[in-house]
VOMAR-722928 format. One line per field, with one value per residue (C-alpha): residue number from 0; chain; x, z, y. Coordinates in pm, whole numbers, plus 50000, padded with zeros to 5 digits. Each point is the difference from the previous one (the first is absolute). Layout:
k NUM	...
c A	...
x X	...
z Z	...
y Y	...
% end
This chain:
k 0	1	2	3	4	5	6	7	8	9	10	11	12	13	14	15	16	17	18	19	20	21	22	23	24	25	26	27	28	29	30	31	32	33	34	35	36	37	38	39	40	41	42	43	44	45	46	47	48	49	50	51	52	53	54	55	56	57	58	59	60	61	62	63	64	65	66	67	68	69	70	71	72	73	74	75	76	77	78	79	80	81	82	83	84	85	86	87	88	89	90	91	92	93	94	95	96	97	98	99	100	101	102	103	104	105	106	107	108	109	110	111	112	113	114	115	116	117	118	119	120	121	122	123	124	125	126	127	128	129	130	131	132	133	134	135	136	137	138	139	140	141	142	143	144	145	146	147	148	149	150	151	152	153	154	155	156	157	158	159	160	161	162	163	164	165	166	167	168	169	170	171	172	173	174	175	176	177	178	179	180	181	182	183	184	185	186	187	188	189	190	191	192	193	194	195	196	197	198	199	200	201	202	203	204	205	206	207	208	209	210	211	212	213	214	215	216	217	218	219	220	221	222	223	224	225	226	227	228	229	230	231	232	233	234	235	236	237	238	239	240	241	242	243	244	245	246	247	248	249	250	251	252	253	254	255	256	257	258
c A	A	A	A	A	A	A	A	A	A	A	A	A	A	A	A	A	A	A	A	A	A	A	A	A	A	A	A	A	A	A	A	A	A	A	A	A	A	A	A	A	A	A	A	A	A	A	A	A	A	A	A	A	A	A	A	A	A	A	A	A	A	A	A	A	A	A	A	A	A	A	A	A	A	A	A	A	A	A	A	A	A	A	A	A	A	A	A	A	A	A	A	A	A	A	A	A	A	A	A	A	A	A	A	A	A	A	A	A	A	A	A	A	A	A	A	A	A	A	A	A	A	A	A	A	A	A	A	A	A	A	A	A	A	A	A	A	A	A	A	A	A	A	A	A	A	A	A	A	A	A	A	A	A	A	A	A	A	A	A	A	A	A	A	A	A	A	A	A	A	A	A	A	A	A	A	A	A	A	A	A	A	A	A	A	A	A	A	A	A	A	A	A	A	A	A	A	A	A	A	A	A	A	A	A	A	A	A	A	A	A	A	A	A	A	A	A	A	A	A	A	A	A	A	A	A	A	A	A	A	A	A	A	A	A	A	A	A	A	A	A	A	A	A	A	A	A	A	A	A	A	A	A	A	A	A	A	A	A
x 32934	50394	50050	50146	49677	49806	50223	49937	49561	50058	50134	49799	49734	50143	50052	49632	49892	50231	49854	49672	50037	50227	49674	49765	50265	50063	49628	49978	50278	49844	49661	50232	49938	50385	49993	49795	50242	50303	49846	49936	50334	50152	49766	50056	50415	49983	49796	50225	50291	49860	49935	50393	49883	50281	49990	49637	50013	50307	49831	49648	50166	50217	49704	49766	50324	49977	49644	49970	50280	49739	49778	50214	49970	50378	49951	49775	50232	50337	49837	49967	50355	50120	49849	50124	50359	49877	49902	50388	50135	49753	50065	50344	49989	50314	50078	49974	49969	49621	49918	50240	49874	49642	50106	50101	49692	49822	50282	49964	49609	50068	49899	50370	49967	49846	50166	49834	50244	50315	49867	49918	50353	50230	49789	50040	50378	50022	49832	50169	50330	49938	50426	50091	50099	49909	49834	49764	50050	50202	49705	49698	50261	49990	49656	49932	50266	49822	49683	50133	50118	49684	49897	50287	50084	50400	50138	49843	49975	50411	50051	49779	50254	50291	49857	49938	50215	49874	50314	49847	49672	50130	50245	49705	49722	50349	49979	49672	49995	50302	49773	49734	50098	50336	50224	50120	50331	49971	49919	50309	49898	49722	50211	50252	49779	49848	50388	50036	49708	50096	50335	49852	49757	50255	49701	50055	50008	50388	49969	49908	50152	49756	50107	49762	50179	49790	49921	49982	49918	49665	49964	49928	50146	50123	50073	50299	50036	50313	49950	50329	50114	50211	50318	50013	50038	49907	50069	49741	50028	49777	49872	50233	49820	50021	50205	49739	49928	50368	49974	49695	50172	50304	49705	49897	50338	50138	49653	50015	50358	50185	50260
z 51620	50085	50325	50185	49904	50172	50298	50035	49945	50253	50243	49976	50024	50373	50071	49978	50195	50275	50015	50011	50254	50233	49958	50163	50246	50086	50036	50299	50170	49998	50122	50331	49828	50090	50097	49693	49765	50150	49936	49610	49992	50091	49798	49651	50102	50005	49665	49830	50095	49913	49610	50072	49966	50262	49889	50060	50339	50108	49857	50169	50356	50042	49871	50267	50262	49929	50058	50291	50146	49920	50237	50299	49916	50083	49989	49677	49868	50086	49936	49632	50034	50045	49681	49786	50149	49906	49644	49969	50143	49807	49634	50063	49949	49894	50272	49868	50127	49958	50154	50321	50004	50025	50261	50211	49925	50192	50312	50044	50012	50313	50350	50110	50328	49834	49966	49695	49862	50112	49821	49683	49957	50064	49738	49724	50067	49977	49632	49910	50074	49611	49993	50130	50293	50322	50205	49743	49732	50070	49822	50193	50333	49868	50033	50249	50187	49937	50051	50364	50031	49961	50233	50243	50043	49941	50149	49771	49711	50048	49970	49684	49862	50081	49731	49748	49775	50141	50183	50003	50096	50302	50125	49971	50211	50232	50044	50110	50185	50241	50000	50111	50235	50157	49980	49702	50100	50045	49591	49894	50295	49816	49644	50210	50077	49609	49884	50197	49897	49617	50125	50227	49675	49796	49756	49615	49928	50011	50356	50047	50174	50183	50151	50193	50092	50121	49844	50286	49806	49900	50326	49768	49983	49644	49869	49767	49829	49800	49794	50058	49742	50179	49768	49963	50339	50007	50149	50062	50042	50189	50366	50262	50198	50360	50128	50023	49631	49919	50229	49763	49687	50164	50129	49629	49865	50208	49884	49662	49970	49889	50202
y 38914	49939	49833	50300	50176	49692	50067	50328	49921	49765	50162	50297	49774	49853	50366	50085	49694	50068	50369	49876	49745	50271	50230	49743	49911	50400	50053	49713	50128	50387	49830	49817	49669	49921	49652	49875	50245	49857	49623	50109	50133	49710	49756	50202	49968	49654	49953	50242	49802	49707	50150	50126	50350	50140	50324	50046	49815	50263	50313	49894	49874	50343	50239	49784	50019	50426	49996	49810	50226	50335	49859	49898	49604	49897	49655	49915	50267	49817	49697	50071	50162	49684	49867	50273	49815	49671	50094	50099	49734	49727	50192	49998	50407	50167	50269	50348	50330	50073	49687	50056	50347	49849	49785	50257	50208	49716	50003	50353	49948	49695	50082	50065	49752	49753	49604	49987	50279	49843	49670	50196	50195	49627	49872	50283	50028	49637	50001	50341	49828	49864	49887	50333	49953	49816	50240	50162	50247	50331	50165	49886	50033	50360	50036	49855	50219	50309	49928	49898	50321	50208	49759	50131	49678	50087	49676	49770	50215	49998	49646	50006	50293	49770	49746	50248	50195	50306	50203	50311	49940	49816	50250	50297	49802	49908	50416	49980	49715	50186	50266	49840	49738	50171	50305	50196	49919	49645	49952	49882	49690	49951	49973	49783	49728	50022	49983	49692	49806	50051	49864	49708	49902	50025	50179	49930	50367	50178	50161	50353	50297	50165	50357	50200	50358	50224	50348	50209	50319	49809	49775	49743	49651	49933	49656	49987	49614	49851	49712	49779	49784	49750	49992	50382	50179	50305	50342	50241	50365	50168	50201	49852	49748	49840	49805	49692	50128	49891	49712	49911	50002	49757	49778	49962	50002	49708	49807	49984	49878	50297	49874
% end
């Protein structure tokens, strides 16, 4: 047998026992037993990481985490959250999209009030940061920007968008937010402030142009989105727009150096 063919045995084999051991573990939790599942959770995470099987101890600890949230049980099922963030950070895990995605699987899942969600999302943007940048990477700040806004929760889903690479996202839940929280025609306010935070950050992205006429045939707000590319101003054609619209642009203009 060639040692790739041992890997794969092998690994099947760890598969099966974590299945196993998730199926005794599953069938406390559906009897109530939490307490005494969330102690065997946590005992089999520290024996697997003591036999350096991390990607057993992640796949158990967020499977348990998804459970636990089925039944209502925020804090065994943040607890293990946290784990699945140890894991990565003790394995030294390369940050990739599936695993941020993951992570934010378990975010959205967080009572939305609770401390122990704040605590959970420094942490993950701290290890996502993985020499991309200091404040966490654009991707996960992507993700975690949306799922914020489902949650209606446009303020900080907006600061999430302005450390992401995500333009257009931003500028649509920016339509809704000014829908929801103001006037139709205080939106380009809204975009304003959004402008000014790129500018303030100084974000790593090239800065976007965010127009927001408004289609009156439709009575619709419609998000239009340049991408800017610092050396090469550009001119855009277009539905005339407002005055602040204009003002916008300027704002944007004058902030990325274009003289």
């Amino acid at each position: 047998m060639s040692e790739q063919e041992s890997l794969r045995c092998s690994n099947a084999r760890n598969r099966g026992g974590v299945q196993r051991v998730e199926g005794k573990l599953r069938a406390s939790v559906e009897k109530g037993d939490y307490y005494e599942a969330h102690q065997m959770y946590r005992t089999l995470f520290f024996r697997y990481m003591s036999q350096a099987k991390h990607a057993e101890a992640r796949e158990l600890m967020h499977n348990g985490a998804l459970l636990f949230f089925s039944y209502n049980q925020q804090n065994s099922a943040a607890d293990l959250s946290m784990l699945v963030l140890e894991v990565l950070e003790k394995s030294e895990t390369k940050v990739e999209d599936e695993i941020l995605e993951s992570l934010d699987k378990l975010f959205s899942r967080m009572d939305q009030n609770s401390p122990e969600r704040v605590a959970f999302v420094s942490r993950a943007l701290k290890w996502s940061t993985g020499g991309s940048g200091k404040l966490g990477h654009p991707k996960f700040h992507q993700l975690l920007a949306v799922t914020l806004w489902k949650e209606q929760n446009y303020s900080e889903s907006r600061y999430h968008f302005l450390h992401s690479s995500d333009g257009e996202g931003c500028a649509q839940m920016l339509v809704e937010y000014s829908a929801s929280r103001g006037f139709r025609t205080e939106v380009d306010m809204f975009v304003a402030q959004a402008v000014l935070q790129y500018v303030k950050h100084g974000a790593a992205m090239s800065y976007y142009i965010i127009t927001v006429p408004l289609l009156k045939e439709q009575k619709q707000c419609f998000c239009g989105v340049q991408h800017i590319h610092r050396e090469t101003p550009v001119h855009r054609e277009g539905p005339s727009l407002r005055p602040a619209s204009t003002k916008l642009y300027l704002v944007s203009a004058a902030g990325s150096g274009w003289g």
